[in-house]
C-alpha positions as CSV (number, residue, x, y, z in Angstrom):
1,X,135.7,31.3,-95.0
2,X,137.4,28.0,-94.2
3,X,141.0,27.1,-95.1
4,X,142.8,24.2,-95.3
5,X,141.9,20.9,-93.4
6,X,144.0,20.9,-90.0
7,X,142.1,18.2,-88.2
8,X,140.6,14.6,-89.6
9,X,138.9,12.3,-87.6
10,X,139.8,8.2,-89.6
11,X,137.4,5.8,-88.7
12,X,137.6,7.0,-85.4
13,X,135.3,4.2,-83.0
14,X,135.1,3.5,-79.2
15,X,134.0,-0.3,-77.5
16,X,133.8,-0.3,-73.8
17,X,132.6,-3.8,-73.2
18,X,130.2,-4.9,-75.4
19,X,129.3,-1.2,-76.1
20,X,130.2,0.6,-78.9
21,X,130.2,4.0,-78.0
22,X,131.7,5.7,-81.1
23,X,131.2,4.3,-84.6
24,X,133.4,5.0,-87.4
25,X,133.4,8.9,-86.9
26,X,134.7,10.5,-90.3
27,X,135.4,14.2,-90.2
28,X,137.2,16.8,-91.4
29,X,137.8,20.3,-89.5
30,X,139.6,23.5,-91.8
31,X,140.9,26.2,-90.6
32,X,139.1,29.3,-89.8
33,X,136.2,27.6,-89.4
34,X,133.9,26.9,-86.6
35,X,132.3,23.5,-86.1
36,X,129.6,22.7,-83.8
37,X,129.4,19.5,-81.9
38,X,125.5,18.3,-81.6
39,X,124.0,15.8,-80.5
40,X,121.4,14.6,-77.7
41,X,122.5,13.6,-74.6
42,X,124.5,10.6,-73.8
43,X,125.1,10.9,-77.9
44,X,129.1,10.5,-78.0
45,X,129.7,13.9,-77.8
46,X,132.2,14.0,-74.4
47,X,134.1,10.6,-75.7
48,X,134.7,11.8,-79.2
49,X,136.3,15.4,-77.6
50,X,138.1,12.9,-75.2
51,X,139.6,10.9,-77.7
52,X,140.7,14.1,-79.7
53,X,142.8,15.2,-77.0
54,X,144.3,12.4,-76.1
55,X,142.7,11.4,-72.8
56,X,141.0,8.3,-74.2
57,X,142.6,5.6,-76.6
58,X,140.4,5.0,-79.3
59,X,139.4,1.3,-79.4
60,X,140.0,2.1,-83.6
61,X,141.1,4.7,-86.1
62,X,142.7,8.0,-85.4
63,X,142.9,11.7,-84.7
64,X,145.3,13.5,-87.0
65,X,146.2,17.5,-86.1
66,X,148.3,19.0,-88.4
67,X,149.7,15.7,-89.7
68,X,150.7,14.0,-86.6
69,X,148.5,11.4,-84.9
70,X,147.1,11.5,-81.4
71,X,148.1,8.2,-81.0
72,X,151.5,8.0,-82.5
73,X,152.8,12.0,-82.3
74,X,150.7,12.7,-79.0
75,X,152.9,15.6,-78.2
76,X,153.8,17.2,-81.1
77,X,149.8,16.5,-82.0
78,X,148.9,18.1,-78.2
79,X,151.0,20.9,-78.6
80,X,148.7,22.5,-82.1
81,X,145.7,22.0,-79.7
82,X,144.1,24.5,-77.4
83,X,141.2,23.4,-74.7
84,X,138.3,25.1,-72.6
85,X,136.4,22.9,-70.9
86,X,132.9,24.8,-69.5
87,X,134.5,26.9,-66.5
88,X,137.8,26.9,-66.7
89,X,139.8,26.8,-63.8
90,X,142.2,29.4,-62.3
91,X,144.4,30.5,-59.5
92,X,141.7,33.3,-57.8
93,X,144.3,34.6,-55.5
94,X,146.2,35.5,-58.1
95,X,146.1,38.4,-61.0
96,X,144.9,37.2,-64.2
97,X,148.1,38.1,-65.7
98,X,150.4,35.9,-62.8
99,X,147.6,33.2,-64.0
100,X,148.6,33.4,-67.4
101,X,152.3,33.7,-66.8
102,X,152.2,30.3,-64.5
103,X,150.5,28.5,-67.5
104,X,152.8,30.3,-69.8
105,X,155.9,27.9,-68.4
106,X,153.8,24.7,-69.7
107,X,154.8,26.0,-73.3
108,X,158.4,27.1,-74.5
109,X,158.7,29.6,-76.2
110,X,155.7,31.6,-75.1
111,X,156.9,35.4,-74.3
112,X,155.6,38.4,-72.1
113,X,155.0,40.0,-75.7
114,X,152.3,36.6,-77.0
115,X,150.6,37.3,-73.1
116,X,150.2,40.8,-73.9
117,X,149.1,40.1,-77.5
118,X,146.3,37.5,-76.7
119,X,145.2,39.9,-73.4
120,X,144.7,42.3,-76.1
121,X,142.7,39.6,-78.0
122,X,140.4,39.0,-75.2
123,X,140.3,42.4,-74.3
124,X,141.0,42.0,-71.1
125,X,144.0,44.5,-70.5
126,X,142.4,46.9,-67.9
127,X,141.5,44.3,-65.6
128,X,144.5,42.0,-66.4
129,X,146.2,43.2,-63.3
130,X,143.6,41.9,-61.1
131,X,143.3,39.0,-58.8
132,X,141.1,36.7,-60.5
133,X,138.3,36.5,-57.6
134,X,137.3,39.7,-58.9
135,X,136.5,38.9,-62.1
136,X,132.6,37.9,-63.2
137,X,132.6,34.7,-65.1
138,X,132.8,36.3,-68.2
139,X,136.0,37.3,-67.6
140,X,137.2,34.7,-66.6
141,X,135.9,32.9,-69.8
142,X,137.8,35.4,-71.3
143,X,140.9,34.7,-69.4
144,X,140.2,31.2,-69.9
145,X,140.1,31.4,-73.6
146,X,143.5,33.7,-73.2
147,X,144.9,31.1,-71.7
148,X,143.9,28.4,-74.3
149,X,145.4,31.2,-77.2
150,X,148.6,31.1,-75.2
151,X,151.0,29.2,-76.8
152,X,149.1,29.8,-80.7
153,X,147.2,27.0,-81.3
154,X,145.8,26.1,-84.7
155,X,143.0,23.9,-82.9
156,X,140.6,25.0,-80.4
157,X,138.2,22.3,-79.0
158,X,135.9,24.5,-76.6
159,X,133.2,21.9,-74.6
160,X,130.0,23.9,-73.2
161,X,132.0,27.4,-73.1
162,X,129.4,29.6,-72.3
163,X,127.9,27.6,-69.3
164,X,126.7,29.9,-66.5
165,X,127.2,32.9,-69.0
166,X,124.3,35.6,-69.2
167,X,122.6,36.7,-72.9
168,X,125.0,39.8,-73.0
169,X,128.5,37.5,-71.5
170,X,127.7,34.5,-74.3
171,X,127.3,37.5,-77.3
172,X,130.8,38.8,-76.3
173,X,132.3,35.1,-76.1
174,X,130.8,34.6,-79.4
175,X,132.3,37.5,-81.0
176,X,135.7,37.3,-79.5
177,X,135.5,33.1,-80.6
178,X,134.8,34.5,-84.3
179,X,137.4,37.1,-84.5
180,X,139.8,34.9,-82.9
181,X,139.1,31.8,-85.7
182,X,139.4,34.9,-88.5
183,X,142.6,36.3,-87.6
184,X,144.2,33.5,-85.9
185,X,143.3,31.0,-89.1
186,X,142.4,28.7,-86.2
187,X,140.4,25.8,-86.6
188,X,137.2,25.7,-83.7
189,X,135.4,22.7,-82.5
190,X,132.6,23.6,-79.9
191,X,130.3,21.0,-78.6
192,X,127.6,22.7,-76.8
193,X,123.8,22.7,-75.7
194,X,122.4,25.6,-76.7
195,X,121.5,25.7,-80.2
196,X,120.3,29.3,-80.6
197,X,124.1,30.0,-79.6
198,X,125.3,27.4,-82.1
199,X,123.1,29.1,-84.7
200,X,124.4,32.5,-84.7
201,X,128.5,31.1,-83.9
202,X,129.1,28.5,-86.5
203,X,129.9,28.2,-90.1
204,X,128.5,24.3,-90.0
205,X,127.2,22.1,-87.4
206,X,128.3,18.2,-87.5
207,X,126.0,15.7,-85.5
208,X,126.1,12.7,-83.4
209,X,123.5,10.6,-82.4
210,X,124.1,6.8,-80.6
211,X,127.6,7.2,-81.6
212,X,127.5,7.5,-85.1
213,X,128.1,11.2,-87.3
214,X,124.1,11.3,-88.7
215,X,124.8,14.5,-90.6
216,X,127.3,17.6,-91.6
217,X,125.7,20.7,-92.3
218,X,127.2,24.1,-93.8
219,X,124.5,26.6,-91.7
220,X,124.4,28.8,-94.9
221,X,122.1,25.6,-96.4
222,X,120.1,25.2,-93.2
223,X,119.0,29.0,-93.6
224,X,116.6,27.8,-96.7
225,X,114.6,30.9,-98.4
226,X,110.7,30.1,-97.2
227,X,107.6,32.0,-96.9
228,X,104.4,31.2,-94.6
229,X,101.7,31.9,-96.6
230,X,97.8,32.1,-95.4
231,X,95.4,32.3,-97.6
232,X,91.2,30.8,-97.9
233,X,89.8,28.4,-98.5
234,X,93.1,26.4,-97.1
235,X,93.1,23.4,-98.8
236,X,92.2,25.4,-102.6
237,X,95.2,27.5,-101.3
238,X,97.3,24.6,-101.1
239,X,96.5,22.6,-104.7
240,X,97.4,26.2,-106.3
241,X,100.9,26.7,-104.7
242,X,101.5,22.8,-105.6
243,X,100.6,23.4,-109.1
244,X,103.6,26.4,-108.9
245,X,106.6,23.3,-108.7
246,X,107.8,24.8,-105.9
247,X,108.4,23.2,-102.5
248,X,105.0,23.2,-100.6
249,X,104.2,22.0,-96.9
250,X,101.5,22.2,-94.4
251,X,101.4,24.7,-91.4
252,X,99.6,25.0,-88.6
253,X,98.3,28.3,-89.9
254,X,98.7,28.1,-93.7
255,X,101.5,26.6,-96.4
256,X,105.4,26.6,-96.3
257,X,106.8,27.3,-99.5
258,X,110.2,27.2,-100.3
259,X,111.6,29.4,-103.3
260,X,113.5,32.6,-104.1
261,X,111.9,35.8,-103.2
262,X,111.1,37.0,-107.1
263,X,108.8,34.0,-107.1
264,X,106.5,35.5,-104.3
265,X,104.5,38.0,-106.2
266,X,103.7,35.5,-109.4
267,X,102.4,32.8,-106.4
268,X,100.2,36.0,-104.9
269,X,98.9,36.7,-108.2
270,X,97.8,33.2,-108.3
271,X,96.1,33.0,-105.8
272,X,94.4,36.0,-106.1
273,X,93.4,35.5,-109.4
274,X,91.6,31.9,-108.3
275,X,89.5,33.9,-106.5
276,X,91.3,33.1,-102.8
277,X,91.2,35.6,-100.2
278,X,95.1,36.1,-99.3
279,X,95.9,37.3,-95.6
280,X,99.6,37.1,-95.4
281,X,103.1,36.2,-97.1
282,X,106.2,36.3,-94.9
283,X,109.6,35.2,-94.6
284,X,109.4,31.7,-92.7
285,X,112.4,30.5,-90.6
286,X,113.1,27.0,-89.3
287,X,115.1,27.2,-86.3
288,X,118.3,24.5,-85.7
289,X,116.4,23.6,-82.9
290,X,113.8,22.8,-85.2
291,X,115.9,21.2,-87.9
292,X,118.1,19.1,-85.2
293,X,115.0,17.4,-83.5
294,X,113.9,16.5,-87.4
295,X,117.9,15.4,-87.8
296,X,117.5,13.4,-84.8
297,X,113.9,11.6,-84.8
298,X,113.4,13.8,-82.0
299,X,116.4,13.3,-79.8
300,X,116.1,14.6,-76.4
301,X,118.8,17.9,-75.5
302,X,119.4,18.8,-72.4
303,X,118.6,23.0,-73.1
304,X,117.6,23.9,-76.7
305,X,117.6,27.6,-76.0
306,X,119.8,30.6,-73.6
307,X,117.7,31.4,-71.6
């Protein structure tokens, strides 16, 4: 369930040369909620996350984090934000705990109590002790994303995070990312590739295309309630479920109709009772990968799918 807004990008644009690279971006991030970044390659998506953390000067507008500005408050801004950038990088002759008590001195305030707290949250605390060479990358994702939690941030930007990770490695990232956002109240921004990932993660997905925000989408209103149905002859099949005033689209196999399920059985009577032969009715469900190529014209990503 999202909270209150923490982050708002204002009008926020980028010119390199005669370029624009990033066009008026408006857009709101709340707490407790996770956002995903889409977008096809070479959309905006790296500049925009640079410009939210300060490492590029927007050519116009702003990034405001908890009321302060990038621009004007960089450090009290900086200091609400939390990073992981694909693999993050650690000190592999050390322990993962040494690892996280080095960062720990870049943030007053942080005690041995909050490094055993978010070592807890990552569940990491057997192997904690270890030098980091040990660890597969999934741990040290985990450690990673320990380190990000270190000093309680109420942002979390997280670019590519499961890069490299296996099917079972990105489902534990996932869950620890959704627990974390829950508990911690923490606002999540992940820009990533893989869209099946994306899918299951966020609570809304915002996309970029040629530097402009095409679309915001809650993922609950992506997941519309459809049924495939195949039925003969075809084309009958089709002026019947159009007569219903429902929703109804061509497939490769039958019709796509979009409506509640207490609607199905009336639309099978129909059909049966027009004399059709029916041969299936079954849930139908568009992928993102689907739905973001439509968003898009197309758009070209660089890996739609985990593999």
């Amino acid at each position: 369930m999202a909270g209150e807004p923490l982050v708002q990008l204002k009008n926020l644009s980028k010119t390199i040369g005669d370029k624009n690279i990033i066009k008026e971006l408006d857009l709101t991030l709340n707490t407790g909620e996770i956002t995903g970044f889409l977008g096809p390659n070479g959309a905006g998506k790296t500049t925009t996350i640079r410009m939210m953390t300060g490492l590029m000067r927007p050519s116009a507008g702003d990034v405001v984090i908890g009321g302060k500005s990038i621009q004007a408050d960089y450090e009290e801004a900086i200091a609400q934000v939390g990073v992981i950038v694909e693999n993050p990088e650690m000190y592999k002759y050390m322990t993962g705990y040494k690892n996280l008590l080095h960062f720990s001195r870049m943030h007053p305030g942080v005690r041995k109590e909050r490094i055993d707290e978010v070592v807890r949250q990552v569940g990491l605390q057997n192997r904690i002790q270890e030098k980091v060479k040990s660890y597969s990358l999934g741990m040290r994702q985990r450690l990673g994303l320990a380190q990000a939690l270190l000093h309680n941030p109420k942002f979390l930007i997280l670019d590519e995070p499961t890069n490299g990770l296996d099917p079972a490695g990105i489902r534990e990232f996932r869950l620890y990312l959704r627990k974390i956002a829950a508990e911690n109240n923490v606002a999540v921004f992940v820009s990533s590739h893989l869209l099946s990932e994306i899918e299951l993660l966020c609570d809304r997905i915002a996309v970029i295309q040629n530097g402009e925000l095409i679309d915001i989408k809650d993922m609950h209103s992506l997941q519309k309630s459809q049924y495939l149905i195949v039925a003969e002859p075809a084309e009958q099949a089709g002026e019947v479920l159009k007569g219903i005033g429902f929703p109804v689209e061509a497939h490769e196999k039958g019709w796509i109709i979009t409506t509640e399920a207490e609607h199905i059985p009336g639309a099978a009577k129909l059909l049966v009772g027009a004399g059709l032969s029916l041969y299936t009715i079954q849930p139908y469900r568009t992928t993102l990968e689907d739905q973001f190529l439509e968003m898009t014209g197309g758009g070209q990503i660089a890996e739609a799918r985990a593999k």
